[in-house]
C-alpha positions in Angstrom: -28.2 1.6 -17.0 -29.3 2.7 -20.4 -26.7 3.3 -23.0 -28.5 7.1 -23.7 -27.6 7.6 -20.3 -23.9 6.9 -19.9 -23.4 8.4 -23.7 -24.7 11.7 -22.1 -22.2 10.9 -19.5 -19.1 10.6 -21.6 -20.1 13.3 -23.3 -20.1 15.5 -20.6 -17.1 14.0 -19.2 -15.5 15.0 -22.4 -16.5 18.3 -22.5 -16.0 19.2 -18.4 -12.1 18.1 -18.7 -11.8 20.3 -22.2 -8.3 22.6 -20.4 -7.6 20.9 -17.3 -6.6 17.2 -18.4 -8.4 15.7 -21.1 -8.6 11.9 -21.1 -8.0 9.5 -23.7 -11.0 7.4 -24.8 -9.3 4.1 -23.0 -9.4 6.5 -20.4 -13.3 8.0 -20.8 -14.4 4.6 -21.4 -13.0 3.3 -17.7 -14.5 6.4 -16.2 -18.1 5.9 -17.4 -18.4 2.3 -16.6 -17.4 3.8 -13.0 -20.2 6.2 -13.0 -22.4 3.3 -14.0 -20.9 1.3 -11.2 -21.4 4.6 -8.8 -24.9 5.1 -9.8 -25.9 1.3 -9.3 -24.0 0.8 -5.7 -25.6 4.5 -4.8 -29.2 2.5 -4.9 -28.4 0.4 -2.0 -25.6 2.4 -0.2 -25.4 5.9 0.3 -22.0 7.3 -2.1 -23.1 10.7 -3.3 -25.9 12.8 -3.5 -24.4 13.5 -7.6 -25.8 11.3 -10.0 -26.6 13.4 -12.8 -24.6 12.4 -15.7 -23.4 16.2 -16.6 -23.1 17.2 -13.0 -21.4 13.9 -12.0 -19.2 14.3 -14.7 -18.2 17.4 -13.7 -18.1 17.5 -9.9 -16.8 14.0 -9.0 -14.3 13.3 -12.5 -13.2 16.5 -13.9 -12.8 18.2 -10.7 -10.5 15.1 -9.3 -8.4 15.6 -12.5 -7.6 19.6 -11.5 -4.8 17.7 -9.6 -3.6 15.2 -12.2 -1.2 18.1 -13.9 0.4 18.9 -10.2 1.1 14.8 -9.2 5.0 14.0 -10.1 5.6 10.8 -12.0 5.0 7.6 -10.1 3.9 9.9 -6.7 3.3 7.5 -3.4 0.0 9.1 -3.1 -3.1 8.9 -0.5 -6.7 9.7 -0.9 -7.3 10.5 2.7 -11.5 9.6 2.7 -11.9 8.9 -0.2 -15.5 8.0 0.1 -16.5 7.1 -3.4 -13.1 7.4 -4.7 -12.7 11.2 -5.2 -10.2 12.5 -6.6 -8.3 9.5 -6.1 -9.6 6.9 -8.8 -9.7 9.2 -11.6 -6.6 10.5 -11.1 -5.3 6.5 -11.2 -7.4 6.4 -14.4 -5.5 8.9 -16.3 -2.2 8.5 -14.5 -1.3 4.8 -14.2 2.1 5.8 -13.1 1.1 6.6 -9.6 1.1 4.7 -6.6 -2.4 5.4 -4.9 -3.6 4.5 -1.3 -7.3 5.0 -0.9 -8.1 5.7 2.8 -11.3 5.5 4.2 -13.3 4.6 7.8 -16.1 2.7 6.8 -15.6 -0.6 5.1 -18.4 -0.3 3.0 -17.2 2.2 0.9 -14.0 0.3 0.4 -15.9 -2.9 -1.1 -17.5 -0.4 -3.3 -13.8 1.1 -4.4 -12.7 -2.5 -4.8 -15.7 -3.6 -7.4 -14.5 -0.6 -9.3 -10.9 -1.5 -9.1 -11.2 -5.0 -10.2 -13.9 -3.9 -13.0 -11.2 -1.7 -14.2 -8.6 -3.6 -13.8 -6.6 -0.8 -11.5 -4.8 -2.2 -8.1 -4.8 1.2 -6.0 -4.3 0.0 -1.9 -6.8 0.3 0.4 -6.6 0.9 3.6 -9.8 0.5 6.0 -8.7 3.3 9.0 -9.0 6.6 10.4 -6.5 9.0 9.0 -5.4 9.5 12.9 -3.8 6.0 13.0 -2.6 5.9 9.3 -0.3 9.2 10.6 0.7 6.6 13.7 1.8 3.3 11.7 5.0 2.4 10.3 4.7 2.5 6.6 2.4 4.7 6.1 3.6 8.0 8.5 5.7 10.2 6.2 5.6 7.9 3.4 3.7 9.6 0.9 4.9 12.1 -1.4 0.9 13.2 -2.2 -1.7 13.5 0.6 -5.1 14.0 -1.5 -8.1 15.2 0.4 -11.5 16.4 -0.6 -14.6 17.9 1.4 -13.1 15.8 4.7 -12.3 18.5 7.4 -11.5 22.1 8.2 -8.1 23.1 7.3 -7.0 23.6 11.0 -8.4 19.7 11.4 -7.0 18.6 8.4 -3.2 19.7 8.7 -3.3 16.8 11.8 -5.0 14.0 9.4 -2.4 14.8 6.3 1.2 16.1 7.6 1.9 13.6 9.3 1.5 11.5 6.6 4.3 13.2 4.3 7.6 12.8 3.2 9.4 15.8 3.9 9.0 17.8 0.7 5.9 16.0 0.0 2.6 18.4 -0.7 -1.1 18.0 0.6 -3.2 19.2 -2.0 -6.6 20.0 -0.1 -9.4 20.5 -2.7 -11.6 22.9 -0.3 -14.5 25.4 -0.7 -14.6 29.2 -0.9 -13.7 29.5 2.2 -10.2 28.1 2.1 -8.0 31.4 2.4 -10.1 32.3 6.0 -9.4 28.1 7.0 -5.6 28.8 6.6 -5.7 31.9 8.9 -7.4 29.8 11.5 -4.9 27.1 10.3 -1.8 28.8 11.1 -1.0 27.1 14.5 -1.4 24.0 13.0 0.8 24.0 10.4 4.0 25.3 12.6 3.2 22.8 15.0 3.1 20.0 12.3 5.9 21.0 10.4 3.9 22.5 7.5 3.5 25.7 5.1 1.1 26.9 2.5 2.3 26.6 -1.0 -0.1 28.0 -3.2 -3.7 28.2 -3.2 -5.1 27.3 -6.7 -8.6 28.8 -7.9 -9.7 27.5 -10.8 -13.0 29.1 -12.4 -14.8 26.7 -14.3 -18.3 26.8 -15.7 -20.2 24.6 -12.7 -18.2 27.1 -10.3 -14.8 28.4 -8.8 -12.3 25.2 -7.5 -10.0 25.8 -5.2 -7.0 23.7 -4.5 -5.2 24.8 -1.1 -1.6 22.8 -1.2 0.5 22.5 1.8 4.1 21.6 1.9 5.7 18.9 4.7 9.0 21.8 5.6 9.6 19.6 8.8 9.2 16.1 10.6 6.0 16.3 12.3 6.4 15.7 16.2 5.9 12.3 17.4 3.1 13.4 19.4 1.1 14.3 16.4 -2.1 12.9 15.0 -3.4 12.7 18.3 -5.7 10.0 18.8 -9.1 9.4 16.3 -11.5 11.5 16.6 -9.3 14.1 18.8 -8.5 16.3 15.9 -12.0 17.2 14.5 -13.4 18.0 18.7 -9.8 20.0 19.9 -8.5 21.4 16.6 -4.8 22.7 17.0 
């Protein structure tokens, strides 16, 4: 990739984190050579449809980073399809104190995730499953403090795929679309039958557009009948 190219992209990187956590140049350094790893991988496997060094900078890293303020200090955390590594990586990047899981279906996407780890010298875990039978194993049902999620599933869907995966106490920060506050009305059954609540809902206005974190606390030990099996959630929402 030309050097003009990921200079635009630092810069912009420095620019879209200005107020919500602004990274060190250890840290701005690791996540441009990820964008260059993201925009060479994207040529031969689909990642992202964001490539653009200002808009990649601000819709894949600084908007992963809205969370890095909210994360307590060495979190058990889970990027629950993580797809290119979003928010999850990032937020390794500038908080090394975290434990991160990076959960995702397709194995692909994983090899991808673990070029960028080794290149960067991180050691997140990965995890090659369905969220469905992550909330069903031992050692991984309610043993996160953090369940991260971003673009993955309605809210009503996507209580099933993270509560089950918390500590009780733990928080599910859902980084979700405009939409969000209607998606927790239709959510509400979900949450009382999964032992959840809603927290807060974060908006964030930033110049590429309003974010919107919705978090969800773990009040309750979700029932053992809960995630149903793959693919259940997402065709009979609760």
């Amino acid at each position: 990739m030309e050097s003009s190219t990921l200079a635009s992209f630092r810069e912009s990187l420095l620019r879209a984190c200005e107020g919500i956590f602004e990274p060190n140049a250890e840290q701005a350094d690791a996540m441009t050579a990820y964008y260059a790893l993201l925009v060479e991988w994207n040529e031969r496997m689909n990642l992202t449809a964001v490539t653009a060094p200002e808009e990649a900078a601000q819709k894949h890293f600084a908007d992963s980073l809205l969370a890095a303020k909210r994360l307590p200090h060495g979190a058990a955390c889970i990027d629950v399809g993580t797809g290119a590594g979003f928010p999850g990586l990032p937020l390794l990047i500038v908080r090394p104190d975290l434990s991160m899981s990076l959960l995702d279906s397709l194995a692909k996407r994983l090899t991808f995730l673990q070029a960028v780890a080794k290149e960067l010298g991180l050691s997140p875990k990965f995890l090659h499953e369905r969220a469905e039978d992550a909330g069903r194993k031992a050692g991984e049902r309610a043993a996160f403090d953090i369940v991260l999620s971003r673009a993955v599933a309605p809210m009503n869907v996507l209580c099933e795929l993270t509560l089950p995966l918390l500590k009780i106490g733990g928080e599910a920060l859902c980084f979700k679309g405009p939409a969000v506050r209607e998606e927790l009305l239709n959510a509400k059954r979900a949450l009382k039958l999964l032992g959840g609540t809603v927290k807060e809902v974060e908006e964030r206005p930033l110049p590429w557009g309003t974010r919107t974190i919705a978090v969800l606390q773990k009040t309750a030990a979700t029932p053992a009948m809960y995630p149903r099996k793959a693919g259940t959630p997402a065709k009979t929402p609760l």
